[in-house]
N, C-alpha and C positions, 0 to 999 in steps of 0.2 A: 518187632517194631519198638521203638524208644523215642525217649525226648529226648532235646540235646544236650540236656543236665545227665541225665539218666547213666549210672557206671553199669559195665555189665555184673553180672554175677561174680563175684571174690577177687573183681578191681578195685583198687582205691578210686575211693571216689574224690574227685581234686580236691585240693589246699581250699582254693577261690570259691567255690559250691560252699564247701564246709562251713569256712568265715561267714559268706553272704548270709546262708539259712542262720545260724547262730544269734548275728544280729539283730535277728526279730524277737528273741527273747528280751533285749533293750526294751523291748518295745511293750510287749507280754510280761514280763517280767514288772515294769514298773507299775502300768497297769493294773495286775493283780497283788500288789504290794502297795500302792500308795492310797489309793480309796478306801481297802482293807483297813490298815490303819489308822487313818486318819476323819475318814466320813462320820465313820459311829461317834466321835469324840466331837469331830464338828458339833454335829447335830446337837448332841444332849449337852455341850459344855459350852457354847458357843451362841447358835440357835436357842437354846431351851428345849430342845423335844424332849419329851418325856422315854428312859430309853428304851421301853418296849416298844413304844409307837417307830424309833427310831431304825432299830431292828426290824421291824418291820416292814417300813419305807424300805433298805435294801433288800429285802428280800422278793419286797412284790417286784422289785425292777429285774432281779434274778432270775425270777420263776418268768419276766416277759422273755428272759435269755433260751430260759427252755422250750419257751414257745417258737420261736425264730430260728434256732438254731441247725433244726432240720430242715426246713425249706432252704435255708442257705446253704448247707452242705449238699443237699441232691439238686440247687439250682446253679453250685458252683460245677456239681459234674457235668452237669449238660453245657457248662459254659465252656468246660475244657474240651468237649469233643464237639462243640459246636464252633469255636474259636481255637482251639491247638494250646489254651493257658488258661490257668487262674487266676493272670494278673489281675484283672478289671476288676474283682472284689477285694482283693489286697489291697489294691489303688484308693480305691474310693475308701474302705474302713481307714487307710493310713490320714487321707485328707480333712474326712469328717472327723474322727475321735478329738485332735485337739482344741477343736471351737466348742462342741460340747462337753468336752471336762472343765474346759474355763467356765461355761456357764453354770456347772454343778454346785461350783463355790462362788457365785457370783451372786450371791441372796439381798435382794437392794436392801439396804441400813433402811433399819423400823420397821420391817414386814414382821408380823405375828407369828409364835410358833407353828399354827394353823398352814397359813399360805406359805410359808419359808418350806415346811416339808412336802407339801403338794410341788412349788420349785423346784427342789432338789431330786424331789423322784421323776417328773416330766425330763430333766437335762441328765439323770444318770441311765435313765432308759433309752436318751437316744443314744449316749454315750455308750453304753453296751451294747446296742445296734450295730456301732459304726465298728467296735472292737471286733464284734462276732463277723462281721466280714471279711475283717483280714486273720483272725483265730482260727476260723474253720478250712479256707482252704492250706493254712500253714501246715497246719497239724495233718491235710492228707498228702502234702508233700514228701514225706520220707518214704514212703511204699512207692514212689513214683521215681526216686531220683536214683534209688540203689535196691538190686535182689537181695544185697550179702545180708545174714545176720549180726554177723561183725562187723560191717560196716557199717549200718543202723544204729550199732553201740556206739560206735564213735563220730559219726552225727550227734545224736542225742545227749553224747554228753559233753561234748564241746558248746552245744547248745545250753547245756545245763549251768556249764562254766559261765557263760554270758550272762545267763538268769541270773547264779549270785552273784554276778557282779552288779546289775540290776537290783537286787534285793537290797543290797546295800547302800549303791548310788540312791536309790530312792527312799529308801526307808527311814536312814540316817541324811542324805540330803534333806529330799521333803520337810519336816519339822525345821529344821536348820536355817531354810528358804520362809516357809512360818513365821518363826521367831525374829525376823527382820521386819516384820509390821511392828514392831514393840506393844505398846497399850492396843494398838488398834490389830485386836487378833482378824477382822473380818479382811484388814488389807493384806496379813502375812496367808492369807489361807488365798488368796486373788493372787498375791504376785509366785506362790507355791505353783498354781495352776495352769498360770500362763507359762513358766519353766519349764516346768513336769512335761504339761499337754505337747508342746511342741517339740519336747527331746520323743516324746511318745511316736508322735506322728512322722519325723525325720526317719527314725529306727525301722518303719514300716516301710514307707516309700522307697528307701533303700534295698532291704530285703525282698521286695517284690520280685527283684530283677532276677533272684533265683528262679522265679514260676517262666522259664522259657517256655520259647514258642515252638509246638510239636505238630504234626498231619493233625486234617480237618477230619472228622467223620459228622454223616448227618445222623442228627438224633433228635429225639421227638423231646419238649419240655412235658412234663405231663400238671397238674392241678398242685394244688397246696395238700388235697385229696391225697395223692396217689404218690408225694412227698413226706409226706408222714406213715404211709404205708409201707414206704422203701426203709423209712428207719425201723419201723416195727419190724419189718421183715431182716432185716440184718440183727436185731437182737433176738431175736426169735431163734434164728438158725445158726448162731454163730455160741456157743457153750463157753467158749474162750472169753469173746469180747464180754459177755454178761459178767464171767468172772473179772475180767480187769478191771470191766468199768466199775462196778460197784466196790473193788479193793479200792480204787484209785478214789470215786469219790467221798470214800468215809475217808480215808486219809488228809482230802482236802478240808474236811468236817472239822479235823484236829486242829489241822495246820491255821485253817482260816480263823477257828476260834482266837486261836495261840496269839497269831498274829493282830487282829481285831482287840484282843484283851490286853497287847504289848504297852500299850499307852498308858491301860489304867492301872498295870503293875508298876511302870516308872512313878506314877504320881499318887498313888493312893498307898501303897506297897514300900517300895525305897524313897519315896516323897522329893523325888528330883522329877519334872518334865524330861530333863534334857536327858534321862536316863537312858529315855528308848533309843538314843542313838546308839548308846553302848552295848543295850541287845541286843541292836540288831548288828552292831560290830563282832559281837563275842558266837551269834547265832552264823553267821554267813562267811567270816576268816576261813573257818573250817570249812565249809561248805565248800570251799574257794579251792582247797585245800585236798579234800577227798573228792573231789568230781573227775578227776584220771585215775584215781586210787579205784573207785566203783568201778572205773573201765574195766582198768587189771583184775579186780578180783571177777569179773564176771567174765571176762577171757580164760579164767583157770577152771571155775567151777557151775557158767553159766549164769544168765541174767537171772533167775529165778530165783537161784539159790542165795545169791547178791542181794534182790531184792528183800529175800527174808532176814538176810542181817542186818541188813541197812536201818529196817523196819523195826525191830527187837531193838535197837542201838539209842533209836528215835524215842522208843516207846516207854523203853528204862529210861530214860533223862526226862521227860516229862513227869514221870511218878516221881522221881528225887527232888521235883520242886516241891512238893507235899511240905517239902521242911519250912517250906517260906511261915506256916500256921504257927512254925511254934521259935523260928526265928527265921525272918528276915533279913538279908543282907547280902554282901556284894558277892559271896559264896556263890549266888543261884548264876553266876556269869559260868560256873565249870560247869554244868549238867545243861546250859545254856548251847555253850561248846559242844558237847556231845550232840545234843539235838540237831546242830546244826550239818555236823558230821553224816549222818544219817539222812539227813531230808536230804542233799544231793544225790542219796543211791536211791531216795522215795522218788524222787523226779525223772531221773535221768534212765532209768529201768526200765519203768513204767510205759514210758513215752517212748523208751527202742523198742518195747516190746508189742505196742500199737501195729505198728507196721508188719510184725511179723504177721499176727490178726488175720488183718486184712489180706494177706496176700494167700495166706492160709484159707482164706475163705472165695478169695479169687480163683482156687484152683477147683471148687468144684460148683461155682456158684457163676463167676464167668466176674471178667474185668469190667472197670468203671463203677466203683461203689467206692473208691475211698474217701469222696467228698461227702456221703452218707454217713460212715461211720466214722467220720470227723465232725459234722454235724452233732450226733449223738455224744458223741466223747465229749465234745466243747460243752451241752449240754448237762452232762452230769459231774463233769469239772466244777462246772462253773456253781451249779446245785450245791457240791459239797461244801466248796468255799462260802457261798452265801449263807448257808444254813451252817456255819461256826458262826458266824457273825449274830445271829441270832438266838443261838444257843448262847450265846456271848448274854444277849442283853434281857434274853428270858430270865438266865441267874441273875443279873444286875437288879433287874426288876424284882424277884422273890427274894432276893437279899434286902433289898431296902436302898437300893441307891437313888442319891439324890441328884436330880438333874440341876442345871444352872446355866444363865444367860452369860456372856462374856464380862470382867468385870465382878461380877458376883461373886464371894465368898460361901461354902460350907464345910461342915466336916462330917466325912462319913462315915456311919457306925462299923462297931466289929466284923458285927454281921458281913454287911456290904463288904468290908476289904477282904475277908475268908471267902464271901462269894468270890470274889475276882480272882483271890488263886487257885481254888478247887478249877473255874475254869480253865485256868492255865498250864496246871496240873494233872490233875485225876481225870478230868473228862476226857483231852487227849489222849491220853496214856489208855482209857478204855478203848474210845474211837479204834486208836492202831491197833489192840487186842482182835478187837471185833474184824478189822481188814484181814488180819494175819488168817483169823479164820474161813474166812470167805476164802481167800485166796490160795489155800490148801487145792481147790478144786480147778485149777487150771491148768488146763492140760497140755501145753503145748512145749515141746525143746527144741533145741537146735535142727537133732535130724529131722522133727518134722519140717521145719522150713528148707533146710538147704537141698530135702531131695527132689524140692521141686521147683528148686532158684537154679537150675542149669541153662532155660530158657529166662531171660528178661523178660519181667512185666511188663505192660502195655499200657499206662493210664488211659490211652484213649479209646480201646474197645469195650462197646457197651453203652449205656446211656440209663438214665435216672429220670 
């Protein structure tokens, strides 16, 4: 039995499927690249927060991701075989996200550094709420729509290709849309918002329409209880998923840092704002660039092996910015390049290789869990990224940086600007160290998946 997205086993899966899923990276993609960037700077340069407190405001709204993110992955399972789709949580994450991202930068003129960050964490927390519902059943769509291994590859990284195009649009738009408030930084971060939010939420609504409509089965919802015990129990028993998830979320560890820290290496580092356009120009060209390249080379020698180049390729350009310490300059755009070469095979790997997971785990464990270990996944994604961001403003903080209200002039010592590149640098370049080694212990290849994609999966047998 199958959905009516669903290709059989070593079909192409259509042109139209391909596109529609991809498209929600627009979506995913801006999301995890414009708050990243942009919030922690708000806050400390804009607001006045102090940047540990600041860092940490993102991060409690993170840790509410971890908390949530389980029950919406095994209450989107029981929605798919109680309903035949996972539209209804796509729907609603895609409608709500963009009223609550507008609110997150919507901090009324004259509120205190106090109340303004109590604001901003109330409206990024519902905002990560309304994301994590359309995140979690996205991400258990590919176990659902194709058995093939190779075709999984190429889902994912057409899907990747979309990302950077995302990474880009927002990273280097966002700031751009900014810097249109002139003097008045609190209107260009309001009318960034209202932009962003609503390309954010189009790119969901749209993509939803991937989640067709398959056979009913009746299935019991069980507690918030016995939804965290389903996620336990899928990490528990699955050797694979423990290994990817935790490659995958030190990698976001890196990534989120890198990206979190992009603002304050244009401005404190090359002493241009508008710099970070150009890294993130010089970081995602290539990304743009190698996201069919990672295909091919994982067509020849396996997603695995792929992954560990891609990884190595990442992790040397991140150490090569070391140099910024003893000279700065527009140099750091080539090892920028590289990085950016590399994070499309971090992404797009990772995420084909999800699917195989689960299906791998469906064959001795029984179908109807990929909305769980989507759950989980979005979980410790989302963990990794938040906690760069943090690690971001721990350094900032034991360095000596100076927070400032919009308007306000300082200038920041040695120390603090070495702080800002070791982050951007060396810690990443550890991070991926430490993933590479995790991720030695994952066990799975091709024959194990394809010798048991001869029958198509079932999303809807089973229940959560």
């Amino acid at each position: 039995m199958t959905t009516p997205e669903q290709a059989p086993a070593g079909a192409p899966l259509p042109a139209r499927t391909v596109a529609r899923y991809a498209l929600g990276s627009l979506g995913t993609g801006g999301f995890a690249t414009l708050p990243g960037l942009v919030l922690i700077y708000y806050m400390t340069d804009t607001l006045g927060i102090a940047a540990i407190a600041a860092g940490l405001l993102v991060t409690a709204a993170k840790v509410w991701d971890v908390v949530i993110d389980p029950v919406i992955g095994a209450r989107s399972d029981h929605s798919l075989a109680a309903t035949g789709s996972r539209r209804r949580f796509m729907v609603l994450g895609g409608t709500l996200l963009p009223l609550f991202f507008i609110l997150t930068f919507a901090v009324p003129a004259g509120m205190g550094p106090g109340w303004a960050g109590v604001w901003v964490l109330v409206a990024f927390m519902a905002t990560a709420t309304a994301f994590s519902l359309f995140q979690v059943p996205y991400i258990a769509l590919p176990a659902e729509l194709t058995a093939s291994y190779d075709q999984r590859t190429r889902l994912l990284s057409v899907r990747v290709l979309v990302l950077a195009l995302a990474i880009l649009l927002f990273g280097a738009g966002g700031p751009a849309l900014r810097g249109l408030g002139g003097e008045n930084e609190a209107l260009g971060y309001l009318l960034m918002a209202v932009v962003a939010g609503l390309v954010i939420g189009v790119a969901m609504l749209l993509t939803s329409s991937v989640a067709e409509r398959g056979p009913v089965r009746p299935a019991e919802r069980g507690g918030i209880g016995a939804n965290y015990r389903d996620s336990l129990g899928a990490l528990r028993r699955s050797h694979a998923f423990r290994v990817l998830l935790l490659c995958f979320a030190l990698q976001g560890l890196a990534t989120g840092g890198m990206l979190a820290g992009a603002q304050y290496v244009a401005t404190w580092v090359l002493h241009s704002e508008s710099a970070v356009t150009f890294l993130f120009i010089a970081l995602i060209g290539p990304a743009l660039v190698f996201a069919p390249v990672w295909r091919s080379v994982a067509g020849r020698i396996g997603k695995e092996r792929a992954f560990n180049y891609a990884s190595i390729m990442f992790g040397a350009a991140a150490l090569a910015l070391l140099g910024m310490l003893a000279s700065p300059g527009t140099w750091i755009y080539v090892p920028v390049a590289l990085a950016g070469a590399g994070y499309a095979g971090m992404q797009s790997l990772p995420m084909a290789m999800l699917p195989d997971v689960i299906t791998h785990d469906a064959k001795t464990h029984g179908e109807g869990s990929a909305g769980v270990f989507g759950g989980v996944w979005t979980a410790g994604e989302t963990t990794g990224m938040a906690l760069g961001g943090t690690v971001l403003s721990l350094v900032l903080a034991a360095s000596g940086y100076i927070q400032s209200t919009a308007g306000e002039t300082v200038v920041q010592g040695t120390a603090a600007v070495n702080g800002i590149i070791l982050s951007f640098s060396l810690v990443p370049a550890l991070l991926i160290l430490a993933s590479l080694l995790v991720f030695r212990r994952y066990p799975l290849r091709q024959g194990d998946i394809d010798a048991g994609a001869s029958t198509p999966t079932s999303p809807n047998l089973g229940n959560s």
